[in-house]
CHARMM internal coordinates of N, CA and C (Angstrom, degrees):
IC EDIT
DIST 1 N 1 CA 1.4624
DIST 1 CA 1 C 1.5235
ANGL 1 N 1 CA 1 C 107.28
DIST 1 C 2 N 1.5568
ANGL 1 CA 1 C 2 N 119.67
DIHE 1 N 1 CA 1 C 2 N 134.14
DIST 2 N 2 CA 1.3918
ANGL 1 C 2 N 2 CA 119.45
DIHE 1 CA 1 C 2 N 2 CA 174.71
DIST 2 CA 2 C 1.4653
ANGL 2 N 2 CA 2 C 103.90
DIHE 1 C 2 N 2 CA 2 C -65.01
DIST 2 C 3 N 1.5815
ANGL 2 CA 2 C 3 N 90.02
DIHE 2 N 2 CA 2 C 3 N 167.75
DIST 3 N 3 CA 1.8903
ANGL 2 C 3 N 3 CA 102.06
DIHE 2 CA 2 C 3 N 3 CA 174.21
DIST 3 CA 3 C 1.5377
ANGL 3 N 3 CA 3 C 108.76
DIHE 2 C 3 N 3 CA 3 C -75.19
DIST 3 C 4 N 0.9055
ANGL 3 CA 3 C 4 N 108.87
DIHE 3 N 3 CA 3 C 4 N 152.14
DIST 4 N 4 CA 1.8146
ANGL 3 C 4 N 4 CA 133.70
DIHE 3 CA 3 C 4 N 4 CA -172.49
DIST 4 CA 4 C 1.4324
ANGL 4 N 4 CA 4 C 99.56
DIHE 3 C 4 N 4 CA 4 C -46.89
DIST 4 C 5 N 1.5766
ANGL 4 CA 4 C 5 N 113.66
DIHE 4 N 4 CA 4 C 5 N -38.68
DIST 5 N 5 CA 1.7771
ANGL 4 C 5 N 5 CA 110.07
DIHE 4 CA 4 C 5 N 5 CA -174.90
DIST 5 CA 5 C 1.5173
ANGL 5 N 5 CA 5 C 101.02
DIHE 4 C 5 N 5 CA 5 C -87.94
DIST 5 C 6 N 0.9406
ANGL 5 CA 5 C 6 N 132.25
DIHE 5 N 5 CA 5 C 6 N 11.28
DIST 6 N 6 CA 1.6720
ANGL 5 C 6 N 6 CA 138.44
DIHE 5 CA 5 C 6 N 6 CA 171.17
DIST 6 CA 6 C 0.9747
ANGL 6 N 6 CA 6 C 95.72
DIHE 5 C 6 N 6 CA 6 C -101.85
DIST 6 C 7 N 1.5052
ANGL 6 CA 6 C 7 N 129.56
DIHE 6 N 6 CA 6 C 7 N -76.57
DIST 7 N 7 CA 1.3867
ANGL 6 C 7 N 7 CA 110.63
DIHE 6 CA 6 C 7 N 7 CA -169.60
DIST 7 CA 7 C 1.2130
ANGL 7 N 7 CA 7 C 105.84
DIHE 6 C 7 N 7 CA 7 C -46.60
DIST 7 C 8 N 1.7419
ANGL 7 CA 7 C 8 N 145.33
DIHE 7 N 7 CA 7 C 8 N -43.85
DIST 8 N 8 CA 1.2407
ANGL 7 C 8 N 8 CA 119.09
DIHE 7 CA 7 C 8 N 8 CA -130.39
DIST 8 CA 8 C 1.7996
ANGL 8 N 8 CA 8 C 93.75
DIHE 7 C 8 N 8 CA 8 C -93.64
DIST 8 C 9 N 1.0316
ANGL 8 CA 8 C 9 N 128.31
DIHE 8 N 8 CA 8 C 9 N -38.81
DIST 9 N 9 CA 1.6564
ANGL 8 C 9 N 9 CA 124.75
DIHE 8 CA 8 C 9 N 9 CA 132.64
DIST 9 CA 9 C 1.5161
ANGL 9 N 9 CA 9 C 136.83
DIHE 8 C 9 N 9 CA 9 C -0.46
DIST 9 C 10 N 1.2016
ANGL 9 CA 9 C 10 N 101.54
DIHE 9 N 9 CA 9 C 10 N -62.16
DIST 10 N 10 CA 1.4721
ANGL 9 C 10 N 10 CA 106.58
DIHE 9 CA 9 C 10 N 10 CA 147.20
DIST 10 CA 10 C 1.2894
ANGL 10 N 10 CA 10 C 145.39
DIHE 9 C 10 N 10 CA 10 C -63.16
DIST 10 C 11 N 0.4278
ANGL 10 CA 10 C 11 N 108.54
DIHE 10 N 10 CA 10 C 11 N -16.20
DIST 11 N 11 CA 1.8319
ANGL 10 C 11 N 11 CA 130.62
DIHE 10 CA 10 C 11 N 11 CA -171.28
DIST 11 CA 11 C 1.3604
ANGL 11 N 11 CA 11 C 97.52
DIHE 10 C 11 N 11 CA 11 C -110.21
DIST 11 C 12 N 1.3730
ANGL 11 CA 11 C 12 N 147.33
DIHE 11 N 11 CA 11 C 12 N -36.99
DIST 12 N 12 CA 1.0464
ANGL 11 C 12 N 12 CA 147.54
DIHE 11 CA 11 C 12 N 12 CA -154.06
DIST 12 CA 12 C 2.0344
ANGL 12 N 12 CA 12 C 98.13
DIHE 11 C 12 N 12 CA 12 C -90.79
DIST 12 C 13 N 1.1446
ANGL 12 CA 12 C 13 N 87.78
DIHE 12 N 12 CA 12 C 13 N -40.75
DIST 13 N 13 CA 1.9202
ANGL 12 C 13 N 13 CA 113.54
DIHE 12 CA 12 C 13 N 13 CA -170.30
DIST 13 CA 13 C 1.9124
ANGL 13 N 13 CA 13 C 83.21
DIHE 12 C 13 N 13 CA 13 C -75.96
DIST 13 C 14 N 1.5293
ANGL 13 CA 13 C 14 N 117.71
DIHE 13 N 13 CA 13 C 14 N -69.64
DIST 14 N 14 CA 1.3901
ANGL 13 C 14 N 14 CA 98.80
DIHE 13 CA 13 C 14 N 14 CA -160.86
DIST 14 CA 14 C 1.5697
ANGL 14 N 14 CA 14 C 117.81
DIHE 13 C 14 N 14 CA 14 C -68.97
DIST 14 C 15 N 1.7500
ANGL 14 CA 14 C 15 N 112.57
DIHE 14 N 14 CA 14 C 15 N -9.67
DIST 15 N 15 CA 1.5411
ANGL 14 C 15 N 15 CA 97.18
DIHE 14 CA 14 C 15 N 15 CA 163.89
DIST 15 CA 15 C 1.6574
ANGL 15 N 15 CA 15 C 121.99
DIHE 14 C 15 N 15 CA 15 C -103.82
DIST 15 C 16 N 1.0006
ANGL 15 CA 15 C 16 N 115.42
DIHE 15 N 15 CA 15 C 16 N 26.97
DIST 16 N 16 CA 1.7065
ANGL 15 C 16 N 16 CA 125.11
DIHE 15 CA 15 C 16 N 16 CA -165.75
DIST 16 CA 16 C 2.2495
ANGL 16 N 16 CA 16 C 64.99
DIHE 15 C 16 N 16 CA 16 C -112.65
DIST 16 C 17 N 1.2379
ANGL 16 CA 16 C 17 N 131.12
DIHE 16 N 16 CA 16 C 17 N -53.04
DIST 17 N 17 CA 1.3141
ANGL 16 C 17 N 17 CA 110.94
DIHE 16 CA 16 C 17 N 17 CA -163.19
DIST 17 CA 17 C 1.6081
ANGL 17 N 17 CA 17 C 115.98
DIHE 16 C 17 N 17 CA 17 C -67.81
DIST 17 C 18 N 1.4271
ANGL 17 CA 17 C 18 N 106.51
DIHE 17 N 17 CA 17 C 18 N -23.15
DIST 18 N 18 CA 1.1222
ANGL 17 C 18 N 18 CA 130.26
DIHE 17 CA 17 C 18 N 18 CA -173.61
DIST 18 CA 18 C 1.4144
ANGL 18 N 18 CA 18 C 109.81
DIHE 17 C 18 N 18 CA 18 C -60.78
DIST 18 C 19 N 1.0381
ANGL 18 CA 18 C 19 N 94.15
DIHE 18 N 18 CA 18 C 19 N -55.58
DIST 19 N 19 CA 2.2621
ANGL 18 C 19 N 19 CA 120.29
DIHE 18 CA 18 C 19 N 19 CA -168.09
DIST 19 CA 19 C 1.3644
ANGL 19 N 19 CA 19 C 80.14
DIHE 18 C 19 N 19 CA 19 C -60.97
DIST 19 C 20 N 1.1015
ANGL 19 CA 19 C 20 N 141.63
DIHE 19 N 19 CA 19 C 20 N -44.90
DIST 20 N 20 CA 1.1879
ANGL 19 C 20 N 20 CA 134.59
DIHE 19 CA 19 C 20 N 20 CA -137.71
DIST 20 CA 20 C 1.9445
ANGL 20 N 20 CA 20 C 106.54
DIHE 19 C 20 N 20 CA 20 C -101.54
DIST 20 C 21 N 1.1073
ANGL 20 CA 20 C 21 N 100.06
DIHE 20 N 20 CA 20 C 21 N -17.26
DIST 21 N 21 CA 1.4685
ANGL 20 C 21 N 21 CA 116.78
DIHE 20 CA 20 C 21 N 21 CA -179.66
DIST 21 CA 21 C 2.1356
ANGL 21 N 21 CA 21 C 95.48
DIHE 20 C 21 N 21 CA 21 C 71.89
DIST 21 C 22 N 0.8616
ANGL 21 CA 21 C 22 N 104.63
DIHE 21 N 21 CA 21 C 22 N 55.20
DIST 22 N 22 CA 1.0769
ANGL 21 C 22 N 22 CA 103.22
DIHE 21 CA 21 C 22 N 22 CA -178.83
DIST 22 CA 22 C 2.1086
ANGL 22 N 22 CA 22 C 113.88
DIHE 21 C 22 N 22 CA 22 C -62.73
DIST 22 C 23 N 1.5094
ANGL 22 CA 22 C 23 N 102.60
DIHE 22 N 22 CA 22 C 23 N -35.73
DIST 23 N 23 CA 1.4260
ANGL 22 C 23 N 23 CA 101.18
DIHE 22 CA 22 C 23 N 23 CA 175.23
DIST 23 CA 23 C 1.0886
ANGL 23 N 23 CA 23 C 112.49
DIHE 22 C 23 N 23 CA 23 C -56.30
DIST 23 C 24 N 1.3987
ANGL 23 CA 23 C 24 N 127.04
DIHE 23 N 23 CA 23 C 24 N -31.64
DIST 24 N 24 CA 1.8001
ANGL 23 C 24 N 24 CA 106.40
DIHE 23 CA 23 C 24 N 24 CA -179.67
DIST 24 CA 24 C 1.5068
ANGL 24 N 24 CA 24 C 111.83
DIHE 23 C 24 N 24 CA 24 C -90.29
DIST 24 C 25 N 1.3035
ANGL 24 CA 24 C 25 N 118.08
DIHE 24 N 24 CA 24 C 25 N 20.47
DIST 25 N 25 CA 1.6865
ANGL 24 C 25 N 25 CA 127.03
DIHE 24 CA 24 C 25 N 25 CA 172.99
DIST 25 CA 25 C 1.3390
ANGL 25 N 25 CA 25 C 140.11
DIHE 24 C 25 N 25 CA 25 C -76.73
DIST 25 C 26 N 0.9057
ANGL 25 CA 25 C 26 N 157.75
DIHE 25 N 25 CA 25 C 26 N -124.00
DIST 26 N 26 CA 1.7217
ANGL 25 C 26 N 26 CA 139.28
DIHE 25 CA 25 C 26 N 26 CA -179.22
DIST 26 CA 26 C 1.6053
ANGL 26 N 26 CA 26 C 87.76
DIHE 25 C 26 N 26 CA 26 C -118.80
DIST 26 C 27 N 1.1887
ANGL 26 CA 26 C 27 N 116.16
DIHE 26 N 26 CA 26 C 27 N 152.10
DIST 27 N 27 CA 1.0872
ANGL 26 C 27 N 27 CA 116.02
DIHE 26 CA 26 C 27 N 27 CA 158.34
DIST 27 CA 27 C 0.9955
ANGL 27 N 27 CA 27 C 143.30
DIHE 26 C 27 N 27 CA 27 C -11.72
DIST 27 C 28 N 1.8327
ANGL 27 CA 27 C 28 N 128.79
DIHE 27 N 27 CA 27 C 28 N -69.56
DIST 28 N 28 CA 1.0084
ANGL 27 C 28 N 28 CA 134.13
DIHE 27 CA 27 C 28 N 28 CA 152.92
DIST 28 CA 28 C 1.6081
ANGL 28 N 28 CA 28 C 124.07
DIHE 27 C 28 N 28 CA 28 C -29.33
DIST 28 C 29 N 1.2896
ANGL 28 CA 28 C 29 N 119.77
DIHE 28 N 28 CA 28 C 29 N -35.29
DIST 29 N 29 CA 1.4551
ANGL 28 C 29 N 29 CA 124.53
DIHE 28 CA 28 C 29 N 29 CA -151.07
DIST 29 CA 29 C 1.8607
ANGL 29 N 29 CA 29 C 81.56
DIHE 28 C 29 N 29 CA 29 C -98.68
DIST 29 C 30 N 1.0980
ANGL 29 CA 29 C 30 N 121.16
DIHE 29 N 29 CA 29 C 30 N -20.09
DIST 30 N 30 CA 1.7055
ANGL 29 C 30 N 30 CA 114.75
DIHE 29 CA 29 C 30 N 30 CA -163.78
DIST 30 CA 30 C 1.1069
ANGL 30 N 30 CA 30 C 101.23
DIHE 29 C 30 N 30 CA 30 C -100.79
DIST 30 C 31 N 1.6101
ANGL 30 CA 30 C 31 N 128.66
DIHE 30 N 30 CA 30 C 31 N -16.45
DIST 31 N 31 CA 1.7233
ANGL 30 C 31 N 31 CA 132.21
DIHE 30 CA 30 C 31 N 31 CA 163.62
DIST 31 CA 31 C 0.9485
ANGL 31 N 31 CA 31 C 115.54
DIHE 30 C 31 N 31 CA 31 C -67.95
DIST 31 C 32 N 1.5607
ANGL 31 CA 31 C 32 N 112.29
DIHE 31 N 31 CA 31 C 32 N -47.09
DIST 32 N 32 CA 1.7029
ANGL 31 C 32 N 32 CA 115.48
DIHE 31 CA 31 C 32 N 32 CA 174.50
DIST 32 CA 32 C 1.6072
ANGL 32 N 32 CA 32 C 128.48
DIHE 31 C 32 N 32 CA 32 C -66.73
DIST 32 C 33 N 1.4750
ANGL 32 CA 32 C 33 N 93.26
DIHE 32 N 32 CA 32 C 33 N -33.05
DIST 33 N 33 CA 1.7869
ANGL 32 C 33 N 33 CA 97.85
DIHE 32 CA 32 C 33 N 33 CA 150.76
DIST 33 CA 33 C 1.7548
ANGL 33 N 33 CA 33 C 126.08
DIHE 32 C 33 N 33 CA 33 C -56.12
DIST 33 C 34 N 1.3254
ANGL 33 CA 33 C 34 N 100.07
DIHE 33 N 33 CA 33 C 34 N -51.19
DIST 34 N 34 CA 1.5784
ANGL 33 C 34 N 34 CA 122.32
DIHE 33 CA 33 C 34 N 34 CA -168.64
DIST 34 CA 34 C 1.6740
ANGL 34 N 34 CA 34 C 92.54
DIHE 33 C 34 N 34 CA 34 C -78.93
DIST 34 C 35 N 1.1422
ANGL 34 CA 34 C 35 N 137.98
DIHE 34 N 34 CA 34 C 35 N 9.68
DIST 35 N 35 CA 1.7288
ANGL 34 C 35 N 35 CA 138.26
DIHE 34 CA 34 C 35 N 35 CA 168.99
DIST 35 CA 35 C 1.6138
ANGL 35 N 35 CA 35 C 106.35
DIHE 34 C 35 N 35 CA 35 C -102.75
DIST 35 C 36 N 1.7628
ANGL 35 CA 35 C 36 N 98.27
DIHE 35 N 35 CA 35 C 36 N -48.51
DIST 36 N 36 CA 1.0860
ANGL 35 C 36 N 36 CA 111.50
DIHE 35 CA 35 C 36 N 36 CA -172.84
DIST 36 CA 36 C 1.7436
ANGL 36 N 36 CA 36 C 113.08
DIHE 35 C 36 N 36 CA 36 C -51.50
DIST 36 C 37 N 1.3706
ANGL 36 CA 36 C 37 N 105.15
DIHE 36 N 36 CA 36 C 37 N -68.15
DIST 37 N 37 CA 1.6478
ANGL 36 C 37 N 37 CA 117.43
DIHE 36 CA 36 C 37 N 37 CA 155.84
DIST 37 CA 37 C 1.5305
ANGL 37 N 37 CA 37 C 128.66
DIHE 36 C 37 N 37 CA 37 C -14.75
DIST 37 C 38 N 1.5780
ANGL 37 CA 37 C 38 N 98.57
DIHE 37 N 37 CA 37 C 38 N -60.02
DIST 38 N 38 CA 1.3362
ANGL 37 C 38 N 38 CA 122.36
DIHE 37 CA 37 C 38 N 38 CA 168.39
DIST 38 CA 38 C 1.3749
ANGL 38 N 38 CA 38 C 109.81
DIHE 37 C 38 N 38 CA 38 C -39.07
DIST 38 C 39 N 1.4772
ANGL 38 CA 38 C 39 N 100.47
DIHE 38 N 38 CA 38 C 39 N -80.81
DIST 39 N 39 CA 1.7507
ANGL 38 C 39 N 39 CA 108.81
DIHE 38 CA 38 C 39 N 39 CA -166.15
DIST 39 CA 39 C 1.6256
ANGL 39 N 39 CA 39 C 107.42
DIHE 38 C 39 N 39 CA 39 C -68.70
DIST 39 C 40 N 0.9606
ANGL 39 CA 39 C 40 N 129.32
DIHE 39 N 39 CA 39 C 40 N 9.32
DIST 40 N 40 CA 1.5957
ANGL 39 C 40 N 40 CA 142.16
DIHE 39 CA 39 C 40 N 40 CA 175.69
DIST 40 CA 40 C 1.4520
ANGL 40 N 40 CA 40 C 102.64
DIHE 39 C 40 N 40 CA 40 C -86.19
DIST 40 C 41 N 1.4308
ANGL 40 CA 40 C 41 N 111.18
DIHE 40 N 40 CA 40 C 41 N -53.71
DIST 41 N 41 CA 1.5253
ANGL 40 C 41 N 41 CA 120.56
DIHE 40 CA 40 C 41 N 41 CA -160.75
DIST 41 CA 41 C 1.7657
ANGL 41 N 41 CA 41 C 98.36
DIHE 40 C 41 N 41 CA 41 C -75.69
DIST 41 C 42 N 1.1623
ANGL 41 CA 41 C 42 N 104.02
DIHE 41 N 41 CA 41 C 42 N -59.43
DIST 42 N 42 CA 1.8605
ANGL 41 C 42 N 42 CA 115.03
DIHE 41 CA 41 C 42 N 42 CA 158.62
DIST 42 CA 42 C 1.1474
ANGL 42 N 42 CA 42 C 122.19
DIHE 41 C 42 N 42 CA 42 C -0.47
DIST 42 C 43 N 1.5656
ANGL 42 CA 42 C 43 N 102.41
DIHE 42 N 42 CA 42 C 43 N -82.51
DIST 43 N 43 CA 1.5181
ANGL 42 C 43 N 43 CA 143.95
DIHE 42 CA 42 C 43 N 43 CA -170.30
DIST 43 CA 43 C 1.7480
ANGL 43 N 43 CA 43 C 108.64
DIHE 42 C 43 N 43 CA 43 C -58.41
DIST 43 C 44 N 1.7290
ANGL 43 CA 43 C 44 N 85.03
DIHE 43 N 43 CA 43 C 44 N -37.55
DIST 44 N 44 CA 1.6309
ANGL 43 C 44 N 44 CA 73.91
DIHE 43 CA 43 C 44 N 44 CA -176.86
DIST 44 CA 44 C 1.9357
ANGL 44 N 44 CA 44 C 115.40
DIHE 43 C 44 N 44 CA 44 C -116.04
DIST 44 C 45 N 1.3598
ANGL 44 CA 44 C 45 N 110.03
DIHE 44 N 44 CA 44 C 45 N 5.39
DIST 45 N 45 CA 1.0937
ANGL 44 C 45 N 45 CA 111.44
DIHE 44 CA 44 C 45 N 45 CA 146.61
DIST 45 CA 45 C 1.9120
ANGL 45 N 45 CA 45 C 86.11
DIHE 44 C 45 N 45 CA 45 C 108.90
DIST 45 C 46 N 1.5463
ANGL 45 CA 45 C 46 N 120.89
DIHE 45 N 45 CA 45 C 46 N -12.80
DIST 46 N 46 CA 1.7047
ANGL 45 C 46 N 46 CA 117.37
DIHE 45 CA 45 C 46 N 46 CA -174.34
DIST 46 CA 46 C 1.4370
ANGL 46 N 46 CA 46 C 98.62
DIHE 45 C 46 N 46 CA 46 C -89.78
DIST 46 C 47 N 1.6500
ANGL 46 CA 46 C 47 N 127.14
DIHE 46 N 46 CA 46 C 47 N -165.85
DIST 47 N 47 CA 1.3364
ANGL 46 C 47 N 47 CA 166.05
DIHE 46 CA 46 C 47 N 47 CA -74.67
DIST 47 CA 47 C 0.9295
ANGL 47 N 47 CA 47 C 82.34
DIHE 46 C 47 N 47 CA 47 C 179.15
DIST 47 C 48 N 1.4080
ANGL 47 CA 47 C 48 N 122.35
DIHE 47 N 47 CA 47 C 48 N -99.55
DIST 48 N 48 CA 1.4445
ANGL 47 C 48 N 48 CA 144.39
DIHE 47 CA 47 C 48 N 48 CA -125.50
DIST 48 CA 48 C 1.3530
ANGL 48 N 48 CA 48 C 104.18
DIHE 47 C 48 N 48 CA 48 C -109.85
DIST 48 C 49 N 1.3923
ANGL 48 CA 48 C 49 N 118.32
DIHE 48 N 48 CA 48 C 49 N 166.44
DIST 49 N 49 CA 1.5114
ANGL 48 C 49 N 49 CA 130.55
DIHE 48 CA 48 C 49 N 49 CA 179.85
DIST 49 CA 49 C 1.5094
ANGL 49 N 49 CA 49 C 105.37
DIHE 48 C 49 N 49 CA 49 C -82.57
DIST 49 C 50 N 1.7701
ANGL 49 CA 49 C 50 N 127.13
DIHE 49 N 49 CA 49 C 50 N -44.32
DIST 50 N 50 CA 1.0056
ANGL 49 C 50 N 50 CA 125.75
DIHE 49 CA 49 C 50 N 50 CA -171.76
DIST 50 CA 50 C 1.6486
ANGL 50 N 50 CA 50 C 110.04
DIHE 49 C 50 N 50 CA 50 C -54.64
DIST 50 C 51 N 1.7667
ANGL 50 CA 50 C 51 N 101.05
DIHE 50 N 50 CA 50 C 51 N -61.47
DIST 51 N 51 CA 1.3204
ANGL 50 C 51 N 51 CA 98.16
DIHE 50 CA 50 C 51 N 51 CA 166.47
DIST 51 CA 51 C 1.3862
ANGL 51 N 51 CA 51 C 159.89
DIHE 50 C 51 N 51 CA 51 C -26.16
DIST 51 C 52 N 1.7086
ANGL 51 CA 51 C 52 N 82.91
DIHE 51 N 51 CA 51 C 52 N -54.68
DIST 52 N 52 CA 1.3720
ANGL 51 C 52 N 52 CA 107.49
DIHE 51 CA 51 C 52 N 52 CA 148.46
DIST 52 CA 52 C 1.4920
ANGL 52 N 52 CA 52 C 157.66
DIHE 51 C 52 N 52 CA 52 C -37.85
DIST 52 C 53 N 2.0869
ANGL 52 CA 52 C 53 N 80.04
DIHE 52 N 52 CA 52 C 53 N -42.19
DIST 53 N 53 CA 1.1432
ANGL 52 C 53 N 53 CA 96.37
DIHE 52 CA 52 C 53 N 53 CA 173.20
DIST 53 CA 53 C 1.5591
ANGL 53 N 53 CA 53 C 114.91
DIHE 52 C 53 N 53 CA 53 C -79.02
DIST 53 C 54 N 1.3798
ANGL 53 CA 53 C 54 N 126.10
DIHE 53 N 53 CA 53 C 54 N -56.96
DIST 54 N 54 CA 1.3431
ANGL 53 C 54 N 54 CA 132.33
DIHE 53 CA 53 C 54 N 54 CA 147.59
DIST 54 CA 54 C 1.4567
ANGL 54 N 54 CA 54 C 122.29
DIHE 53 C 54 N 54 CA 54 C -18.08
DIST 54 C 55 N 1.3413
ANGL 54 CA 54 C 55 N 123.33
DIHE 54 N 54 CA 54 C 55 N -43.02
DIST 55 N 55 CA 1.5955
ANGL 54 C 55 N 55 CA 113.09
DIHE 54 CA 54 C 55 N 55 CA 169.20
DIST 55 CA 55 C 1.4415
ANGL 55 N 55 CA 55 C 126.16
DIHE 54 C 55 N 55 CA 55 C -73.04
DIST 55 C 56 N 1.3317
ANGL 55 CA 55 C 56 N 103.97
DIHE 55 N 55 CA 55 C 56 N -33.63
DIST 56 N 56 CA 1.4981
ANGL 55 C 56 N 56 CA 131.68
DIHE 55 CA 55 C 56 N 56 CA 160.74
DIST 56 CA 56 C 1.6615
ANGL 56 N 56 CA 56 C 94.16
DIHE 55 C 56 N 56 CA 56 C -44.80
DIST 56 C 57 N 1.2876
ANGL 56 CA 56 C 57 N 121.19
DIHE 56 N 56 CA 56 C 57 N -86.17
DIST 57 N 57 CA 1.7506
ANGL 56 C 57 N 57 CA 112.79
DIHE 56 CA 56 C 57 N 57 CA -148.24
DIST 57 CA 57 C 1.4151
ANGL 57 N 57 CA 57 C 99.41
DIHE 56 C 57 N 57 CA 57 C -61.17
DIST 57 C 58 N 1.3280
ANGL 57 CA 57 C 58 N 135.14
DIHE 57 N 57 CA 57 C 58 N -21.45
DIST 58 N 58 CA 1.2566
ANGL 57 C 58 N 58 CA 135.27
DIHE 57 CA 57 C 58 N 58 CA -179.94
DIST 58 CA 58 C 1.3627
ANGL 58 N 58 CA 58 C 140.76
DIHE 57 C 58 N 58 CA 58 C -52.62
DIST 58 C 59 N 1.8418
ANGL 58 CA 58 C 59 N 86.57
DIHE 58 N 58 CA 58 C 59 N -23.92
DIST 59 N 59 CA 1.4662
ANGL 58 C 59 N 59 CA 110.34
DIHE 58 CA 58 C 59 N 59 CA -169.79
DIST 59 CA 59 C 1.6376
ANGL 59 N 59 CA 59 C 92.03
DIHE 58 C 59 N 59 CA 59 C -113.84
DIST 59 C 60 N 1.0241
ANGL 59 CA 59 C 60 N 115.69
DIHE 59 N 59 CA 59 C 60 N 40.51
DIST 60 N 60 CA 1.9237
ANGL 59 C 60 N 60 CA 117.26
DIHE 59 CA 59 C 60 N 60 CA -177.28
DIST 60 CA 60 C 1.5870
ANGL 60 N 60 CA 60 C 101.60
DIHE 59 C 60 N 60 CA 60 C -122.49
DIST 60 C 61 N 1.6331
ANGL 60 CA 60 C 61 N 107.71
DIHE 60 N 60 CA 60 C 61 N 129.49
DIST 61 N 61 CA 1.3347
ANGL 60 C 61 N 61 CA 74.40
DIHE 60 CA 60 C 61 N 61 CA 169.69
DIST 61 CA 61 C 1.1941
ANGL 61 N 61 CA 61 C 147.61
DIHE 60 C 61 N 61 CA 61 C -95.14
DIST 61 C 62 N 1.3454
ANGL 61 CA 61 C 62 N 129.27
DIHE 61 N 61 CA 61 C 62 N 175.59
DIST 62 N 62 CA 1.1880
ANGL 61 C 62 N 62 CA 122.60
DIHE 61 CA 61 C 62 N 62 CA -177.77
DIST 62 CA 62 C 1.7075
ANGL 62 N 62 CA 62 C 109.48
DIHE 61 C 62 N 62 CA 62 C 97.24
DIST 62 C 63 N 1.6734
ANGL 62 CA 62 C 63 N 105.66
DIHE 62 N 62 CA 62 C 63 N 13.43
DIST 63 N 63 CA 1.4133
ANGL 62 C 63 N 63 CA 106.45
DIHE 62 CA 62 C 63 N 63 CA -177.15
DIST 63 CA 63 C 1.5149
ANGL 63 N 63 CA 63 C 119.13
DIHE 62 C 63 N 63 CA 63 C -94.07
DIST 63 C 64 N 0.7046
ANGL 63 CA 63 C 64 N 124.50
DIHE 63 N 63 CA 63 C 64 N 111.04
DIST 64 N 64 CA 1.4579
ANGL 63 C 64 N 64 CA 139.72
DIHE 63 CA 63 C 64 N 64 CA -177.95
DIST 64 CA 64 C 1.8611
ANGL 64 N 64 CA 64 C 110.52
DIHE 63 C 64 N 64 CA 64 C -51.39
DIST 64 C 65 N 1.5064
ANGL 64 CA 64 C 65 N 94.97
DIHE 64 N 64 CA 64 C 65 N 146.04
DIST 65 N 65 CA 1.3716
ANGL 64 C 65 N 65 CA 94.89
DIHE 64 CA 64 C 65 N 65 CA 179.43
DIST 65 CA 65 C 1.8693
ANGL 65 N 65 CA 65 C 133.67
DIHE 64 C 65 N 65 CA 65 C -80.27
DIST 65 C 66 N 1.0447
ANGL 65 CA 65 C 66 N 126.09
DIHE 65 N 65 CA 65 C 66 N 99.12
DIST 66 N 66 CA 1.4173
ANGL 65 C 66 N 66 CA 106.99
DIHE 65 CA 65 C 66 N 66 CA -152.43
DIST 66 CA 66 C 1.6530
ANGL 66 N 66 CA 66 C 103.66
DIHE 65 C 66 N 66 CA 66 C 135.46
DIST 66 C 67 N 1.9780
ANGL 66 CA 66 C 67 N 110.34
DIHE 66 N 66 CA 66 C 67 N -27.07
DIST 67 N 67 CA 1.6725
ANGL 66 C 67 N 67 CA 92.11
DIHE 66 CA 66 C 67 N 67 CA -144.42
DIST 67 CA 67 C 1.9584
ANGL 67 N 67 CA 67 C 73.15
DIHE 66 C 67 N 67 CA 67 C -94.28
DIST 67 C 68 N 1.3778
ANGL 67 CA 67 C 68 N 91.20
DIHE 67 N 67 CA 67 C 68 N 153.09
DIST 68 N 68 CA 1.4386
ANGL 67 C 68 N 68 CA 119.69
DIHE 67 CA 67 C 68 N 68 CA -178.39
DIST 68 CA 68 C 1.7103
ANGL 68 N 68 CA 68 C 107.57
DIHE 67 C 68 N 68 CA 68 C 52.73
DIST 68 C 69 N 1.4377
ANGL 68 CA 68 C 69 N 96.22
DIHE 68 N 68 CA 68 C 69 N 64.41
DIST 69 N 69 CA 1.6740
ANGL 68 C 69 N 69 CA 108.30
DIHE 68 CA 68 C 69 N 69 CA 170.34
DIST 69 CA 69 C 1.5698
ANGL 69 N 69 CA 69 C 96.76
DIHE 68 C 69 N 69 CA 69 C -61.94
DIST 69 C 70 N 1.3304
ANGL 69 CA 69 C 70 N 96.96
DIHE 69 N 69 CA 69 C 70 N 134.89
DIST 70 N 70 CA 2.0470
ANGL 69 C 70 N 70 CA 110.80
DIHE 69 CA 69 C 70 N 70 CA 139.04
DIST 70 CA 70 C 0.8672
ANGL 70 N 70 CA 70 C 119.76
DIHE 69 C 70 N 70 CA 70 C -44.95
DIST 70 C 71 N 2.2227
ANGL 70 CA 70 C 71 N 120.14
DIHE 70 N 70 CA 70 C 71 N -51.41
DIST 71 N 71 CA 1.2104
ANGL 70 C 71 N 71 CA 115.30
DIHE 70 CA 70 C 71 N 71 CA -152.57
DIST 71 CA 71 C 2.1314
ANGL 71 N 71 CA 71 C 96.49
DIHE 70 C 71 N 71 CA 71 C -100.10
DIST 71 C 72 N 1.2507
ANGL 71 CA 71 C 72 N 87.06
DIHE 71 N 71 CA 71 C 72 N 166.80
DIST 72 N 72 CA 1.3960
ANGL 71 C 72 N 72 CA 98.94
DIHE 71 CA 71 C 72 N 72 CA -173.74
DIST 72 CA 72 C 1.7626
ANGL 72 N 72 CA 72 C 109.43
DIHE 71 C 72 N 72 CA 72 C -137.37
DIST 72 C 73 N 1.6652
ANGL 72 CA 72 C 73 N 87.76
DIHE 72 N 72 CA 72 C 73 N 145.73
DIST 73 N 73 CA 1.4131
ANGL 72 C 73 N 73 CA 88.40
DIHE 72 CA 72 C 73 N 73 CA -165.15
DIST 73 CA 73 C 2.2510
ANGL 73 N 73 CA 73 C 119.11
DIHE 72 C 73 N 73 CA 73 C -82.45
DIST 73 C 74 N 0.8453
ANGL 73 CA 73 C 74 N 122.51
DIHE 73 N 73 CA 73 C 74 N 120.46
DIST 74 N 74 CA 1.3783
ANGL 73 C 74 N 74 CA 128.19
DIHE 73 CA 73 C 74 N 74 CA -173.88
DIST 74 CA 74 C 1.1504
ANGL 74 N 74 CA 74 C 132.78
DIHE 73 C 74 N 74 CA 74 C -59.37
END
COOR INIT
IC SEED 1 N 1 CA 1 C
IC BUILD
């Protein structure tokens, strides 16, 4: 697992691409998203970006247990 100031780096880069709608952007701008993702999923050992993202804030500190559950209530 990366250090807490990596993840929080990451996450910062894949939602500044996000806000930005970066997937519907030129190429360049949708690789650097699609890296960003990458080294997220890497870093934190998941699949997916969502996941990712969630394993990411987990390892920040000051993150609370519970905050940005997977599971959801029915």
């Amino acid at each position: 697992m990366a250090h807490p100031a990596v993840l929080k780096d990451l996450i910062e880069q894949y939602e500044t691409l996000h806000a930005l709608h970066a997937e519907n952007g030129g190429p360049a701008v949708r690789q650097r998203m699609a890296d960003v993702a990458y080294t997220l999923c890497v870093s934190t050992g998941t699949r997916d970006i969502e996941a990712a993202l969630v394993a990411a804030r987990h390892r920040l500190p000051g993150a609370r247990p519970g905050h940005d559950s997977v599971l959801t209530a029915d």
